[in-house]
C-alpha positions, 0 to 999 in steps of 0.5 A: 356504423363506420364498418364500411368506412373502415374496411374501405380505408383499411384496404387502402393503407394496407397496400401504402404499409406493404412498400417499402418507398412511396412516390408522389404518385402512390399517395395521389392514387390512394387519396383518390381512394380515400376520396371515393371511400367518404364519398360512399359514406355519404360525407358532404362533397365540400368535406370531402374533397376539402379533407383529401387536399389536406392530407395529399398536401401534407402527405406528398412532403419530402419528410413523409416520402423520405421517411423510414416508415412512409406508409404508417406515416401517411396512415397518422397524418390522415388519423390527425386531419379525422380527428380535425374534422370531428373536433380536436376536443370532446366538449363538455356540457357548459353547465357550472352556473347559477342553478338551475342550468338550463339545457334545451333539446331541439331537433326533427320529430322521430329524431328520439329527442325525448328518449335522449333527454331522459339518456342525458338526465341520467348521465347526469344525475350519475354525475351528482346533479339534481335534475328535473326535465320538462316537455314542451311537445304539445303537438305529438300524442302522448309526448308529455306522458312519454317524458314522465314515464322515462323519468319514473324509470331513471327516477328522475323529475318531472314537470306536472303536466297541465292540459292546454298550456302552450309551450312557453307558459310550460317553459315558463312554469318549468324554470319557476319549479327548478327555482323554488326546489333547488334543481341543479339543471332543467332540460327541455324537451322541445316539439318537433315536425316532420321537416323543418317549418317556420312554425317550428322555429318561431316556437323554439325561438320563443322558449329560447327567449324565456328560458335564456338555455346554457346548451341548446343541443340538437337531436339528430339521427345518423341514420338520415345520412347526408339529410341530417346535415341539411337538417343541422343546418338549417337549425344552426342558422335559426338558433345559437346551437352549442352542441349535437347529439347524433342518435342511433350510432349503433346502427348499419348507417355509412358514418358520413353525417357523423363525418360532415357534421361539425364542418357543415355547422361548426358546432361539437358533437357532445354524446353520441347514443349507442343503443336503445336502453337509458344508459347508452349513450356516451360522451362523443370522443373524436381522438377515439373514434377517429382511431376505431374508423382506421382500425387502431382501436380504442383501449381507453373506451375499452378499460371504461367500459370495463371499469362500468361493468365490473362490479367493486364486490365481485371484483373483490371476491375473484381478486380473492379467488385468483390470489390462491389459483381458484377458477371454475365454471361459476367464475367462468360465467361471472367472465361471461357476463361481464363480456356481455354487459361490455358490449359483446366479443365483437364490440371488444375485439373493434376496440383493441388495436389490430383486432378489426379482422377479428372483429368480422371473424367473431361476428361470422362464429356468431358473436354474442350468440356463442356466449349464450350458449357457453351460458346455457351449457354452464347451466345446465351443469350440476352445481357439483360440476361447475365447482368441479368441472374435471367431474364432468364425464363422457355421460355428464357431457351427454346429458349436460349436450342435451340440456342446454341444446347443444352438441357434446363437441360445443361442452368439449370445447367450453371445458378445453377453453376453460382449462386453458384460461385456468392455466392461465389464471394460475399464472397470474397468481405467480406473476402477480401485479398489473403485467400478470392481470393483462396476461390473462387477455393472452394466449392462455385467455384470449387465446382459449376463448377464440379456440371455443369460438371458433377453432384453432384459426380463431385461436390463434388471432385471438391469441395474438393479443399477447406479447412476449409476456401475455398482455395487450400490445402497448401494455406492460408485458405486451410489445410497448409502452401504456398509450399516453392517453390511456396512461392519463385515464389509469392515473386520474382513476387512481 
């Protein structure tokens, strides 16, 4: 969602990074632009104009314009002062109490409030929390039922339903059952309207008093741009919000609510949700985000994602097959999947530093597209042919082309790409250890899916990826040192 943003951005630090010395007038002219560009985004006026003075004056110092590097500099004090604004901290749920902990959700109707209680119950029941979530919506058709049918899904409880009780004789009813059977926390579904009523707000000051909630989090979705400000507003000033949860952040919104929403309302943004499945949602990361809007990456997200979608067994079994040089079509496709479970080629490239460019690119070549259809031609090989792809022969190609409704030159370029990271994996067993594994994202891995992609331009930025020793810039074998905070994630997994 903050595509446009970042694009905007990047212009304008890309002409800063080109000159070798800047005046006072460089750095007000593209602080104007910085202006122009969160404005565009739909950040608040107040924000915006309150986030532009703080950069120009730290910026305009004689230590940024006499420094060796005053472009990149200008770029960090920005970086520092968007983290600011979202939140120095990702806040955590304020949950380690007596039990049972009581987390209520409010927010706007069609905010997706219900999907993104059943979201939070299963993030924490994954965290080893007995859950139980009750609706309180008796307004909207179907809401209670809605709730029971995420919660068979994610397994997780539910509250019987019993027709005609009004929401606080459910609140009620809720936190005596999470009592006598031990729950570790309840969640409330709150009702919502159409705009905010004073009838709204009456009802959830009601079950706020009965319930005593250690989180009341406020669903909002980002895509009503500067109204979901408004909105958030106007429920900070009726009820002691702790936290927001901001929905549809995968979406084509201008990023500005996300932007505006802890300075309009000094409340943190707890999770963010990215899709519509139960297990997008994620914790909201400032630092992170604030890196990805300025094109710097996010290698931290990156290696969780990862950490999520590989599995420890296949792990083993290709760790097993890498030790003696082994690499087919079969381990190929495994690859392929694990991309796809990660979030698709273009969500990858956005999270690795310098990669933004890329990312556009990916998407132009087709993005997720193009490993379906690497899948496809997989398929349709024999299982011979994929233990064996050098098998595969003018009439095998013919035939594999057909099959999987392709083109001889699209199984030519999987088989190339293929080789390419085959090399490459052979060369991971003579390096050996964390600098070899890396490698493989270099020109030999990165490098052949970016040829398979999209040519030998694709390639060659893919490939960038690698340093002098073949790994991520920033990682050992690539141009530096491990980032601090990903250093920190590496060691509290170990």
């Amino acid at each position: 969602m903050f595509d446009s943003l970042s694009e905007r951005l990047g212009g304008v630090f890309d002409r800063l990074k080109g000159r070798g010395a800047l005046t006072e007038a460089d750095v007000r002219t593209a602080m104007r632009e910085v202006r122009i560009a969160l404005l565009e985004a739909d950040v608040a006026l107040p924000v915006a104009r309150q986030f532009v003075d703080k950069v120009t004056e730290e910026a305009v110092g004689q230590q940024v314009l006499r420094s060796v590097t005053p472009g990149q500099q200008v770029v960090k004090i920005v970086n520092d002062a968007l983290v600011a604004m979202l939140g120095p901290d990702t806040a955590e749920l304020q949950i380690d109490v007596t039990p049972p902990a009581v987390i209520m959700m409010v927010g706007l109707q069609g905010s997706g409030k219900t999907t993104t209680t059943a979201k939070l119950a299963r993030l924490l029941k994954k965290q080893g929390k007995k859950v139980m979530m009750a609706s309180l919506d008796v307004n909207r058709p179907a809401a209670q039922e809605q709730l029971a049918v995420l919660g068979t899904q994610i397994e997780v409880a539910t509250l019987p339903i019993v027709a005609g009780q009004q929401p606080v004789d459910i609140g009620r009813r809720a936190i005596q059952a999470a009592k006598l059977q031990g729950f570790d926390v309840l969640m409330l579904d709150t009702a919502g309207r159409l705009h905010v009523d004073q009838q709204l707000m009456d009802e959830m000051k009601a079950v706020a008093d009965i319930s005593r909630p250690q989180e009341i989090l406020l669903v909002v979705d980002s895509l009503t741009g500067q109204d979901a400000v408004n909105v958030a507003q106007n429920f900070s000033d009726q009820v002691p919000l702790t936290g927001v949860v901001l929905t549809r952040m995968d979406g084509d919104a201008r990023g500005g609510a996300a932007l505006s929403m802890r300075a309009v309302t000094g409340k943190p943004i707890k999770f963010a949700g990215i899709g519509e499945k139960l297990d997008q949602i994620e914790p909201f990361h400032p630092s992170r985000v604030a890196g990805r809007i300025l094109g710097m990456g996010d290698v931290v997200s990156l290696v969780e994602k990862a950490a999520q979608a590989i599995e420890q067994e296949d792990a083993e079994k290709m760790a097993a097959r890498l030790a003696k040089g082994q690499f087919d079509m079969n381990d190929l496709r495994g690859q392929l999947a694990q991309m796809r479970r990660m979030g698709g080629l273009g969500a990858l490239a956005g999270m690795i530093p310098g990669m933004k460019k890329a990312q556009g690119a990916v998407e132009q070549a087709g993005g997720d597209k193009i490993l379906l259809r690497m899948d496809a031609i997989i398929t349709s090989m024999t299982i011979k042919e994929r233990a064996k792809p050098e098998l595969i022969n003018a009439k095998r190609k013919i035939r594999i082309a057909k099959g999987s409704g392709t083109t001889v030159q699209d199984v030519n370029k999987l088989l190339k790409m293929h080789q390419e990271m085959s090399t490459a994996m052979k060369r991971l067993k003579k390096m050996g250890g964390l600098k070899g594994m890396l490698g493989m994202l270099g020109k030999g891995g990165m490098g052949g899916l970016g040829n398979a992609l999209g040519g030998p331009g694709m390639g060659d930025m893919m490939g960038k990826l690698g340093g002098p020793g073949g790994g991520l810039p920033g990682l050992p074998g690539g141009d530096g040192n491990i980032p601090p905070e990903l250093a920190k994630f590496l060691n509290k997994k170990k």
